[in-house]
One Martini backbone bead per residue (centre of mass of N, CA, C, O) as a GRO file, in nm:
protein
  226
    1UNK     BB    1  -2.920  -4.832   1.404
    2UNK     BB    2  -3.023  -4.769   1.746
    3UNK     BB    3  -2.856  -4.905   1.990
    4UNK     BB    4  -3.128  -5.047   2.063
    5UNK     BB    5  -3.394  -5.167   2.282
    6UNK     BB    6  -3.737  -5.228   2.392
    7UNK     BB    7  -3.845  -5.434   2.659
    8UNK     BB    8  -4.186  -5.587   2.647
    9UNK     BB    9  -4.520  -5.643   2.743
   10UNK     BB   10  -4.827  -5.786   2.825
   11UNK     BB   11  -4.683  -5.867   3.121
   12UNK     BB   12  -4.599  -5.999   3.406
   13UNK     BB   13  -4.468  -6.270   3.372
   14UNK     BB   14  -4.357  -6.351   3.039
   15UNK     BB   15  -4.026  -6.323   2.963
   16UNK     BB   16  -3.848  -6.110   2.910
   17UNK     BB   17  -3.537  -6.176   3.033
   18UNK     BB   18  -3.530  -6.398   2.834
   19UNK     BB   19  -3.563  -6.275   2.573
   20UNK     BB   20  -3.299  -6.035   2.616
   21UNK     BB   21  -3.093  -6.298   2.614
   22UNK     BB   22  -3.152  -6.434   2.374
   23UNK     BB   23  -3.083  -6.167   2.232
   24UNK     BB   24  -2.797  -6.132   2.360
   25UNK     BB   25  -2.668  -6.389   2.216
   26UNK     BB   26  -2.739  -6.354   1.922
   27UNK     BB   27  -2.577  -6.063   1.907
   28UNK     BB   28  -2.292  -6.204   2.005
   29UNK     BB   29  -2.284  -6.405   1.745
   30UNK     BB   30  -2.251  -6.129   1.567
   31UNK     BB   31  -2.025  -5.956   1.711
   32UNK     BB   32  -2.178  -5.799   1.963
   33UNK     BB   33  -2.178  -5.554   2.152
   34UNK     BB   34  -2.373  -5.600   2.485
   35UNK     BB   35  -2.613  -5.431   2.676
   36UNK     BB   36  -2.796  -5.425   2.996
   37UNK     BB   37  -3.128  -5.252   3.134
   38UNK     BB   38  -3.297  -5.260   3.448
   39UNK     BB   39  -3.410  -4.965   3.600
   40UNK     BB   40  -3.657  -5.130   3.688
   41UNK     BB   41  -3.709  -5.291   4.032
   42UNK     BB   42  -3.908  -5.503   4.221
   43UNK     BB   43  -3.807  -5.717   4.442
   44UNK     BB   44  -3.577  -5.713   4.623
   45UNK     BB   45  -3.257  -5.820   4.773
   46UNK     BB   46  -3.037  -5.781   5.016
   47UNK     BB   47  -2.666  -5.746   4.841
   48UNK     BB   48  -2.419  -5.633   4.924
   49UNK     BB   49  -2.532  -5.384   5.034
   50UNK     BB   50  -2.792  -5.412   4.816
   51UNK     BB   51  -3.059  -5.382   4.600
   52UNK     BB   52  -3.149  -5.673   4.435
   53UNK     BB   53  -3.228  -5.836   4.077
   54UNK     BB   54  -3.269  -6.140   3.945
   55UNK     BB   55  -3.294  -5.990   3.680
   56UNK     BB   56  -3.042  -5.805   3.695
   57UNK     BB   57  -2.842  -6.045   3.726
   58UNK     BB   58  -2.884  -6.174   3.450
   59UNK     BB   59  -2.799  -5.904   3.278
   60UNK     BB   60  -2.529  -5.891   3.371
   61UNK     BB   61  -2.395  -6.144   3.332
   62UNK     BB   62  -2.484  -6.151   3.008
   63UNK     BB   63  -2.286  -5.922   2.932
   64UNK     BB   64  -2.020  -5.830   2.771
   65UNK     BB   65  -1.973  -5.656   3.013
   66UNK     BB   66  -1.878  -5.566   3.265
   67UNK     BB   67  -2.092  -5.425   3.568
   68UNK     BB   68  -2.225  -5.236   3.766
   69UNK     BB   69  -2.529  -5.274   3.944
   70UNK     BB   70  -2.647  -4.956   3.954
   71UNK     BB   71  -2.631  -4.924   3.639
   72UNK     BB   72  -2.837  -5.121   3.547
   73UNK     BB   73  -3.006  -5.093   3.866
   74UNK     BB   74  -3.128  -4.815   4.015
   75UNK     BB   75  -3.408  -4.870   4.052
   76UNK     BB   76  -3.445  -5.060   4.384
   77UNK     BB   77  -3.693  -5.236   4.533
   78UNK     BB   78  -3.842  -5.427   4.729
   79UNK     BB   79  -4.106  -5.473   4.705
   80UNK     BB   80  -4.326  -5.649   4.529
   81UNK     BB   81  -4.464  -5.391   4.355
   82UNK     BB   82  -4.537  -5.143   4.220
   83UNK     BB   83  -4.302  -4.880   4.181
   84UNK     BB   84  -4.553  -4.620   4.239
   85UNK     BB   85  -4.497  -4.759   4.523
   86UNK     BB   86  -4.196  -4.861   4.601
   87UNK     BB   87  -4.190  -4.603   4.504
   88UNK     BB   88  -4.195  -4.300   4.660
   89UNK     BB   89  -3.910  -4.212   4.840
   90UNK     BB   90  -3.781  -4.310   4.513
   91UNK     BB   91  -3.814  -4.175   4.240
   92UNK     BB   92  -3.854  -4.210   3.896
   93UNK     BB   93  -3.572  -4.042   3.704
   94UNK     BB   94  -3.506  -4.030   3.377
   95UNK     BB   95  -3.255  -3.862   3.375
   96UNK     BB   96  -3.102  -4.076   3.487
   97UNK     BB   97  -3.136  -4.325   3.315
   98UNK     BB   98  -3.054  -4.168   3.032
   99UNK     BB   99  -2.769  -4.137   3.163
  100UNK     BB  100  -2.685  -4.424   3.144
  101UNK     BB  101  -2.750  -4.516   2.887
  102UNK     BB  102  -2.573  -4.380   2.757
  103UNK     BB  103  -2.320  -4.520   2.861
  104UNK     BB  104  -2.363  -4.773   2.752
  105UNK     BB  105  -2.375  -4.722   2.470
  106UNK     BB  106  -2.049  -4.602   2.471
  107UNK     BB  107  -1.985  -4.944   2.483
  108UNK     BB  108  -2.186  -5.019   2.269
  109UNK     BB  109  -2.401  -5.164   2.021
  110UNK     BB  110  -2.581  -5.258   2.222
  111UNK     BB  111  -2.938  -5.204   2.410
  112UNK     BB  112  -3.107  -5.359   2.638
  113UNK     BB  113  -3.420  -5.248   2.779
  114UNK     BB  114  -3.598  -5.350   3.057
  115UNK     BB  115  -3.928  -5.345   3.170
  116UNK     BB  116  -4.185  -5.277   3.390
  117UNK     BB  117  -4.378  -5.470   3.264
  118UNK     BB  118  -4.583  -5.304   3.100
  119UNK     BB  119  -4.632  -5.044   2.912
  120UNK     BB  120  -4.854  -4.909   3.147
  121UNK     BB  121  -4.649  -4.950   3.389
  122UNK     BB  122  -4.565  -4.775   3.624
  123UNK     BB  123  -4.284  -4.585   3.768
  124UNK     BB  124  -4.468  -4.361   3.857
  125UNK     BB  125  -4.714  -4.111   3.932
  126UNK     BB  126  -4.651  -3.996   3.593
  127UNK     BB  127  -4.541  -4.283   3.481
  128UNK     BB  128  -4.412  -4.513   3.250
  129UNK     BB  129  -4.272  -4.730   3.006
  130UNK     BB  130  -4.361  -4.534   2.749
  131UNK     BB  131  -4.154  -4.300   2.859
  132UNK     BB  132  -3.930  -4.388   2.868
  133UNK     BB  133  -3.893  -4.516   2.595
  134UNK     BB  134  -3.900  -4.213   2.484
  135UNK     BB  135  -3.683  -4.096   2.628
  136UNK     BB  136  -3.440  -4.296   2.477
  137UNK     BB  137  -3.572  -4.393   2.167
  138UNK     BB  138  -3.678  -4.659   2.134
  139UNK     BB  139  -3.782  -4.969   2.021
  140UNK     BB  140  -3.964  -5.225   1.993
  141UNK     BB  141  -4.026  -5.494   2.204
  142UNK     BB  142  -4.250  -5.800   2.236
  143UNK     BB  143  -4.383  -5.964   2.483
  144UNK     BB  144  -4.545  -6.261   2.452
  145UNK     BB  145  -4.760  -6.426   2.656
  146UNK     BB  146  -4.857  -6.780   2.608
  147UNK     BB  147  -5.186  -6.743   2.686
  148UNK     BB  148  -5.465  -6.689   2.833
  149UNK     BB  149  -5.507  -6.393   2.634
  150UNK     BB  150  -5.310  -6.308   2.446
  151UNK     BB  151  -5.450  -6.181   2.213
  152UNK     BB  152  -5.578  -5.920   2.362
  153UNK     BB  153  -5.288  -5.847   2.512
  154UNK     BB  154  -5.133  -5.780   2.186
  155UNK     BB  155  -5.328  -5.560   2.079
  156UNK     BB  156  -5.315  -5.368   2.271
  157UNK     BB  157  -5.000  -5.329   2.285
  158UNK     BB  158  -5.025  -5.238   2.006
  159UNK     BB  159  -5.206  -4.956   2.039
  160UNK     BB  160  -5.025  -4.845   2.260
  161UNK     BB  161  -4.775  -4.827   2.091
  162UNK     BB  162  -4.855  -4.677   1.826
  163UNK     BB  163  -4.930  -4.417   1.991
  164UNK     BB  164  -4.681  -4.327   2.091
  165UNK     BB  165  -4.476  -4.352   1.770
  166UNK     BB  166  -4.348  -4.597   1.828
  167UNK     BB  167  -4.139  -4.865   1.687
  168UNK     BB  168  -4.195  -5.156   1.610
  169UNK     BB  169  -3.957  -5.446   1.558
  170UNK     BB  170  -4.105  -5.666   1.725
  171UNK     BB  171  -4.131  -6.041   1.835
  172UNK     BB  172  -4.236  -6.223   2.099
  173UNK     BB  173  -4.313  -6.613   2.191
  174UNK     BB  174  -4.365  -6.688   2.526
  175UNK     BB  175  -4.380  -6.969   2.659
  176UNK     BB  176  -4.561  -7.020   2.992
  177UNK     BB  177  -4.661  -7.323   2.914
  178UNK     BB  178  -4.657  -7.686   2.895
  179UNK     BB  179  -5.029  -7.709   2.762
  180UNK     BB  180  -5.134  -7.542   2.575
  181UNK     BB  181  -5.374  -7.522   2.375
  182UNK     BB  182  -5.352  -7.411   2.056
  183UNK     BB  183  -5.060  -7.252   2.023
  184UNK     BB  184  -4.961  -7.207   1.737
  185UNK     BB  185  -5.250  -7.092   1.661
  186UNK     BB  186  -5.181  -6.804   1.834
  187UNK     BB  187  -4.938  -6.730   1.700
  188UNK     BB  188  -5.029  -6.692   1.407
  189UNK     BB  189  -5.273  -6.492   1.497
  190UNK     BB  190  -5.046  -6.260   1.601
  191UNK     BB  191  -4.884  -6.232   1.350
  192UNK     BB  192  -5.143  -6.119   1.202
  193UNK     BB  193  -5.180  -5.853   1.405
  194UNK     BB  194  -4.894  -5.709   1.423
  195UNK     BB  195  -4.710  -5.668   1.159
  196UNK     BB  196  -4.457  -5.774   1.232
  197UNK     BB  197  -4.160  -5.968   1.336
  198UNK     BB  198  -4.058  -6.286   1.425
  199UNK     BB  199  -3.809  -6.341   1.628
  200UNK     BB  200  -3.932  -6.562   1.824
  201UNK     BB  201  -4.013  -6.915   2.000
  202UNK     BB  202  -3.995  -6.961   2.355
  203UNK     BB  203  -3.983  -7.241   2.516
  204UNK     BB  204  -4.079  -7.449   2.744
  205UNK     BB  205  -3.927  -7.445   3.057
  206UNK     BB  206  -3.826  -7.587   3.363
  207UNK     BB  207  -3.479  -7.518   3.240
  208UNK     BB  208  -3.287  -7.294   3.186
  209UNK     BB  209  -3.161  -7.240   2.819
  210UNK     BB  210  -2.994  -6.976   2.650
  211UNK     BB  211  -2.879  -7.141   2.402
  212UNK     BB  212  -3.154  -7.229   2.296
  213UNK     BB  213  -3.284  -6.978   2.300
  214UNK     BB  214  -3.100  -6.842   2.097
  215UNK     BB  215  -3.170  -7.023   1.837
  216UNK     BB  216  -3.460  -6.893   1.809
  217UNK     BB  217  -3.346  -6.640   1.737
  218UNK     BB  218  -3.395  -6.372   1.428
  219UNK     BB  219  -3.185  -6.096   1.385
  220UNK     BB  220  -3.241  -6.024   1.076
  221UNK     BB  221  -3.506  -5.857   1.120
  222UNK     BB  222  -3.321  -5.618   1.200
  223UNK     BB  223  -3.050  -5.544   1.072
  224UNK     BB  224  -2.798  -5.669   1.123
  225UNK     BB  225  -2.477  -5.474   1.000
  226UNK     BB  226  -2.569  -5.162   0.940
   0.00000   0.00000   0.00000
């Protein structure tokens, strides 16, 4: 295995996060060590003196080992904007993020890296999160938002991974609507339009419960334990 995964959406706002730690709960419960980064994140509120982000405050919690917040996500910005507008006077250097990336990887047996927003989401004015997951040489699960229009943005994010070079290794459907019409009508037919393993369907939830998302995820489509 590649000893980590780069997870990204089809949009902002698709459940990226509850995907990554489904994802980390369920490689824990195969006896394996788990560590998460969101390497960068807009939207932080300063808490103990640093700029922290909700998303990677939770992927901090649930990794198997303690870690200080700024291994997490080195790059934090305030603004809740695109990275390469909240980061201008301090933009994301690839070096920074590849070197923590080692740094946690040589402490865990799986890093799942979790990207800002879309796969073409800038991170900073010359960069996307496609570039990032090159930097690190990660295969790619795609965290697909289950609402309207999900069709058309898990083809086009099918086309620009395939484009990269890097390997897509799973998907992920996320419902992030209470009653959208025809639901699983729209996952099976992403699922013939994707071409690689479905590795769970995350149902909508008022109040997250991770250890149900877990129950969703089936890791054996990774080959975990080879």
């Amino acid at each position: 295995m590649s000893g980590g995964f780069f997870i990204t959406g089809t949009d902002t706002g698709v459940g990226k996060t509850c995907a990554a730690i489904a994802l980390m709960r369920a490689l824990q419960r195969q006896r394996k060590t788990v560590l998460a980064m969101k390497p960068v994140a807009a939207g932080c509120l300063m808490q103990e003196g640093i700029l922290k982000n909700d998303d990677a405050l939770a992927l901090q919690f649930h990794a198997s080992l303690p870690l200080p917040y700024p291994l997490i996500n080195p790059y934090a910005y305030a603004e809740p904007v695109s990275p390469h507008l909240a980061g201008i006077h301090d933009p994301v250097q690839l070096a920074v993020v590849t070197q923590q990336f080692t740094l946690l990887k040589s402490q865990s047996d799986y890093v799942l890296v979790e990207g800002a927003g879309g796969w073409l989401s800038p991170i900073n004015n010359g960069q996307s999160n496609a570039d990032l997951a090159a930097a690190l040489a990660l295969p790619i699960i795609l965290v697909v938002g289950i609402r309207l229009g999900c069709i058309n943005h898990a083809r086009l994010s099918l086309l620009a991974i395939n484009q990269s070079g890097l390997p897509l290794a799973g998907w992920v459907a996320a419902c992030t609507e209470p009653d959208m019409a025809y639901q699983q009508d729209n996952i099976a037919f992403i699922n013939t339009c994707l071409a690689v393993p479905l590795l769970g369907v995350l149902p909508y939830l008022s109040d997250i419960n991770f250890d149900l998302l877990a129950n969703q995820i089936d890791v054996s489509a990774l080959d975990i334990g080879r």
